[in-house]
Structures are given as structure tokens and as C-alpha cells.
N, C-alpha and C positions, 0 to 999 in steps of 0.2 A: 700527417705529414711525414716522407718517407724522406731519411738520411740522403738515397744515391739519387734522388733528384732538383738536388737544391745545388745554386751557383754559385760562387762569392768571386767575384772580381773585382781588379784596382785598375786603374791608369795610371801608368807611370812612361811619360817623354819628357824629351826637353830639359834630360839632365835628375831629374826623377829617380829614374830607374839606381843610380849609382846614393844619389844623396840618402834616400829611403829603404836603401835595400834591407837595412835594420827592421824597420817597419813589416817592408814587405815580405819576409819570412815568419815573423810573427804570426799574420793573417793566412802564409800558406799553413805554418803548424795548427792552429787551428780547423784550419778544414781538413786537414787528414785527421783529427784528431776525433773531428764528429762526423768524417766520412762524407765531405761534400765535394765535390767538385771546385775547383781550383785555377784561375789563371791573371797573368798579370799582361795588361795591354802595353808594352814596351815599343813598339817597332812600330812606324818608325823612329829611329832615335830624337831628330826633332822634326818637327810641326814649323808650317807657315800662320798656325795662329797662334804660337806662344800659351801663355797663360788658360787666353781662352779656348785652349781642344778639352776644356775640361765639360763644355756643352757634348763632346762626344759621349760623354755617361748616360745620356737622356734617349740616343739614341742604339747603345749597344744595351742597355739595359727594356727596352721594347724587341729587340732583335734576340737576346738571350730568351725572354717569355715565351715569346712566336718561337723559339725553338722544340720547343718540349717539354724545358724546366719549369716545375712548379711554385716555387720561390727562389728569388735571385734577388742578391744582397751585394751591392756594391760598394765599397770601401774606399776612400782618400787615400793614396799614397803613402800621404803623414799622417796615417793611423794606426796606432798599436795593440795587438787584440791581446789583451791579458790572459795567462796560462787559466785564471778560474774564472772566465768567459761559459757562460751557459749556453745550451743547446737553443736554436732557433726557436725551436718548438715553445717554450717557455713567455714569449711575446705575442705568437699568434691567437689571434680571433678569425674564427670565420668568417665573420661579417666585417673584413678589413680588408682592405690590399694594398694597403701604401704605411709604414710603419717609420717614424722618423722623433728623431729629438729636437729639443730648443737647442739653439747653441749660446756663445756669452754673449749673445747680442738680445736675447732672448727670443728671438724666432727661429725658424727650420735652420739648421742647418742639413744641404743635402752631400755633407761629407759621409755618411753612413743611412743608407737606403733601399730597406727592404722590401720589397713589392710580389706581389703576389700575380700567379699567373691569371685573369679573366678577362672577358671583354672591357670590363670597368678600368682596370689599368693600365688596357694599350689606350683606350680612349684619352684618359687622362692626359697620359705621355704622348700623343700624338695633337692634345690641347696646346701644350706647352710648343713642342717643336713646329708648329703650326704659326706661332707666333714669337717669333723667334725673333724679329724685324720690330715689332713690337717693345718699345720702354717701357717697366714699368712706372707705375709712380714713387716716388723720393722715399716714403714710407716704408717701402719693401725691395727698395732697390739694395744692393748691397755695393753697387758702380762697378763692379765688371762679375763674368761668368755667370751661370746660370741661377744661381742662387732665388736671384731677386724673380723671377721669373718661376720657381719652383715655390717659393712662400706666396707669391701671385694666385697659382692654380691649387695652392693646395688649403687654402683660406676657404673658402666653402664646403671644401672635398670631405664626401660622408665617410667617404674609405678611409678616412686617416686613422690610423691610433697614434697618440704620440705617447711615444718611450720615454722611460726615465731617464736622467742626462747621464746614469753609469752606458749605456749605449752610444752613447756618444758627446763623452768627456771634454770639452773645448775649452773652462775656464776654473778647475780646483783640483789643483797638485794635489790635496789632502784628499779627495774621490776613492773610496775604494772600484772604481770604474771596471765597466770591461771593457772599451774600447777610449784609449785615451787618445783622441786626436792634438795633434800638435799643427793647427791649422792659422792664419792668422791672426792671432786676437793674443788674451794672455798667457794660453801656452808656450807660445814659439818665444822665449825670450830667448835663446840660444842665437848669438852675434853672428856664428855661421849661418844660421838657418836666415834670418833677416838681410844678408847681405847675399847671398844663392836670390831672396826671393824679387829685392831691389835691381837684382841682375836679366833676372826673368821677365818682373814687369817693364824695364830698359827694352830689352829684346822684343817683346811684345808688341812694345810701341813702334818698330822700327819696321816690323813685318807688317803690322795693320795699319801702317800711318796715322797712326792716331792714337792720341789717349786716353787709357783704358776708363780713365776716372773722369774724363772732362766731358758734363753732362750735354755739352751741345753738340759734341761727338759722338754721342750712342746711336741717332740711328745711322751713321757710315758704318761706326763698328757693327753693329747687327748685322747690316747688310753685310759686309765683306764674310764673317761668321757665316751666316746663312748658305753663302756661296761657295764657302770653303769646307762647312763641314762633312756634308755627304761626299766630297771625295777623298777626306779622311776617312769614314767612316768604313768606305766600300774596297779601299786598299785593306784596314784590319780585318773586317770579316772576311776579306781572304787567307788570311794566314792563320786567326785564332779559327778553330771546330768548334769552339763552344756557342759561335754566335750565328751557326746556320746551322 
């Protein structure tokens, strides 16, 4: 695995970009630091789906692969990659192409998601975005974003390895971690961070008519999701080069 061919990219909208900027320099020092390639999805500044354009990960991360990149690593906003963060190299298996942690819930979390360039994981990720419309069940749901739908597909998936939780840190301040996500569960105890996210999921609901968490509402929300995110999707890869 060669340094100038690997991605790392974040999403940051909807307010994002300014609240985690902390973060998101973190993540660019790191990748000049191992020589990868580098960029943050900011623009537009907001989104007509609030919360959930966090489904656009699912599909700039299949768009980065189909470009070139041999591995592309996508990172949460509110993720901070500690200065003795190790090389990528260091996790990979050949006989792998999806690389992810439990989070404090103890399943996936896909706030840090390393994937591998082959057929097996556009397939994957073209599983997922294929059923997008699609609930899953109470079990693996997580009530809004993709989440529940990436612990869905990735439940049988041979490709997986799963990382230790220094990869992606979600619930022990005491972690000598390399990436401490601050996502929501018991990191974000920060009063600003929970009242920015209270404002977001407000907003959210205001854009999609509906509530993000009210189960008799998911398949409208899916649907509207569905319908909205490819032309999100197709405004960004206009403007970022790393995703054509």
C-alpha cells in the first residue's frame, strides 16, 4: 500500500464546518503527515436534508474508489486524529476491504471507515445505497442516518475487519486512542456541542417534515433522503477533484 494513493475525507455542512474546524485540521495534519491525500466536503454551506446528508458518505466514499484511490478513509467531522496516530498500513489485510470499530453502543460505528478499492466494495456500498428506502430493524437501527443500515450490510460482510476502538474512540476519555470521536453518545458531554446538535436535529425536521426518530416516519424520511441525496451528491463532485 503506497502513501500518494490513499484518501481521507470528512463532511462538514450545516454549520459543521465552523463548530469542528478544531477537529478538522487535526485530520488534515495527519494526512500530510503520512502523505495522503486530503479534503473536507464543506459546500454547500447547508443542505435541504439537515442531519441526514451524512448518507452522502456512502456515496462519495464508492465515487472516491471508482476514482483511482486505493484506500479511502472517511472520517466524522467530530473526529480528532491524535498526533501518534499510526500509518494506515498498520490495520490493513489483504483479504479485507471494509475496516471499522464498535462504537459505545457496541456495534459499528460508521463515523471512521476505511475501505478498500475492489469490486467487493463497490458492491457492498452499492448494497446499502440500493436500499436506502428500506428500515432496517429496531436492533440495528440507530433512528436516523445511515448507521443502522451500514451495521445491516456489514453483519454477514466477509470483508470486514473490525479495529480496535483506539480507531475510533466514542466512549473512554482514559483511551490512549488515535482517533477520538466526539459523536453522540458519552463523549459529547460538552453543553455547546449538545445544544449546536438539538438545533440541527430542530432543523432537520423542519426540512424533511418529519421526525428524524419517530419510527412510523422512516419510510417518508427514507424516501425524501433517497430523492434528495444524489443531487447533493452530484453538486459536490462537481466542485471537490478527489471524487472524479
Amino acid at each position: 500500500m503506497t502513501n500518494d494513493n490513499i484518501l481521507i475525507f470528512s463532511i462538514a455542512l450545516n454549520g459543521y464546518q465552523i463548530r469542528y474546524r478544531r477537529h478538522l485540521a487535526s485530520q488534515r495534519r495527519y494526512a500530510e503527515r503520512m502523505g495522503y491525500d486530503y479534503t473536507v466536503v464543506a459546500k454547500p454551506w447547508v443542505t435541504n436534508l439537515g442531519a441526514e446528508c451524512c448518507w452522502l458518505k456512502l456515496y462519495l466514499l464508492r465515487s472516491a474508489l471508482s476514482a483511482g484511490y486505493d484506500y479511502v478513509l472517511f472520517v466524522d467531522a467530530d473526529a480528532y486524529i491524535q498526533d501518534s496516530c499510526p500509518n494506515l498500513s498498520s490495520v490493513i489485510k489483504p483479504d479485507k476491504f471494509l475496516f471499522m470499530a464498535n462504537g459505545y453502543s457496541g456495534r459499528l460505528n460508521s463515523g471512521v471507515m476505511l475501505m478498500k478499492a475492489c469490486p467487493e466494495a463497490l458492491l457492498w456500498l452499492d448494497s446499502i445505497i440500493n436500499a436506502i428506502t428500506e428500515p432496517v430493524v429496531d436492533i440495528e437501527s440507530v433512528g436516523w442516518g445511515e448507521n443502522g443500515h451500514v451495521i445491516h450490510f456489514a453483519k454477514n460482510c466477509d470483508g470486514l475487519e473490525l479495529l480496535n476502538e483506539k480507531w475510533n474512540n466514542t466512549k473512554s476519555p482514559q483511551c490512549s486512542d488515535y482517533i477520538r470521536h466526539y459523536n453522540y453518545g458519552p463523549m459529547k458531554n460538552s453543553v455547546v456541542d449538545r445544544l449546536f446538535h438539538k438545533l440541527i436535529f430542530k432543523l432537520s425536521k423542519l426540512l424533511l417534515h418529519c421526525n428524524l426518530n419517530n419510527k412510523s416516519e422512516m419510510p417518508l424520511k427514507l424516501k425524501t433522503v433517497k430523492e434528495r441525496i444524489p443531487i447533493l451528491f452530484h453538486r459536490v463532485i462537481s466542485e471537490y477533484k478527489h471524487f472524479s
